[in-house]
C-alpha positions in Angstrom: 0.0 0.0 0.0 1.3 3.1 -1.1 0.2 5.1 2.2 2.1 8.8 1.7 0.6 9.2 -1.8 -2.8 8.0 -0.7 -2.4 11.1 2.2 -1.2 13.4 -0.6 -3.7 12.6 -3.2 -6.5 13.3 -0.2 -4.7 16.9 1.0 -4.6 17.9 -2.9 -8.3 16.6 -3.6 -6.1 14.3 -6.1 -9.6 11.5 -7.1 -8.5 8.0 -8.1 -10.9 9.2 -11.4 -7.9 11.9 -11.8 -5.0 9.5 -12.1 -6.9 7.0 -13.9 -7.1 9.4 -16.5 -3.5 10.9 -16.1 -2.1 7.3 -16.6 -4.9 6.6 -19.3 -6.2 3.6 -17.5 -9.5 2.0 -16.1 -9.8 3.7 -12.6 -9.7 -0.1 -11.2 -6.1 -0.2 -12.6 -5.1 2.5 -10.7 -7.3 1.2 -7.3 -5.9 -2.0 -7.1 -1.9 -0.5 -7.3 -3.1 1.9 -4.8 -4.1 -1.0 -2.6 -0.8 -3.3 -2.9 0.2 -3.8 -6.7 2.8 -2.0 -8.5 3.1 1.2 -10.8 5.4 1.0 -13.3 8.7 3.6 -12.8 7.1 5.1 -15.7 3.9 5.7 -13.9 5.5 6.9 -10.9 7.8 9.5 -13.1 4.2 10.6 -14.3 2.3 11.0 -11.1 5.2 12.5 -9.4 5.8 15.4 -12.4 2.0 16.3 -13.1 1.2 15.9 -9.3 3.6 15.9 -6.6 7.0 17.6 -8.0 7.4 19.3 -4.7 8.0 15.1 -2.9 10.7 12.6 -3.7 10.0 9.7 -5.4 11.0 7.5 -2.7 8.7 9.5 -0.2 5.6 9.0 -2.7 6.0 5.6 -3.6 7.2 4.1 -0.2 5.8 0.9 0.4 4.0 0.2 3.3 4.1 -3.6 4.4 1.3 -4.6 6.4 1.7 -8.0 8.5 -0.4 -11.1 7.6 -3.7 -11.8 10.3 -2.6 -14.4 12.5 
């Protein structure tokens, strides 16, 4: 889970509808990398330049490990 761009997409009123379109994808795409797949580096490159240019890369795309239920 991509946590630090899911807080910056909600304090910039950044919609999953927005980057499915920025990324010219099906707004599930973008949904289901948001909850634990993978954007491509290009993807990332794309977000963080129309976006986020003011965050790292590494900030934005940290990944967030959650541990499995017991």
């Amino acid at each position: 889970m991509y946590q630090n761009l899911k807080v910056q997409m909600a304090a910039h009123n950044v919609t999953i509808e927005q980057l499915s379109r920025l990324l010219n994808v099906h707004r599930n795409t973008v949904a289901n990398k948001l909850d634990g797949g993978a954007f491509t580096i290009e993807e990332a490159f794309v977000i963080k330049d129309y976006l986020f240019r003011q965050f790292d890369l590494s900030y934005l795309f940290k990944r967030e490990v959650t541990p499995p239920a017991a």
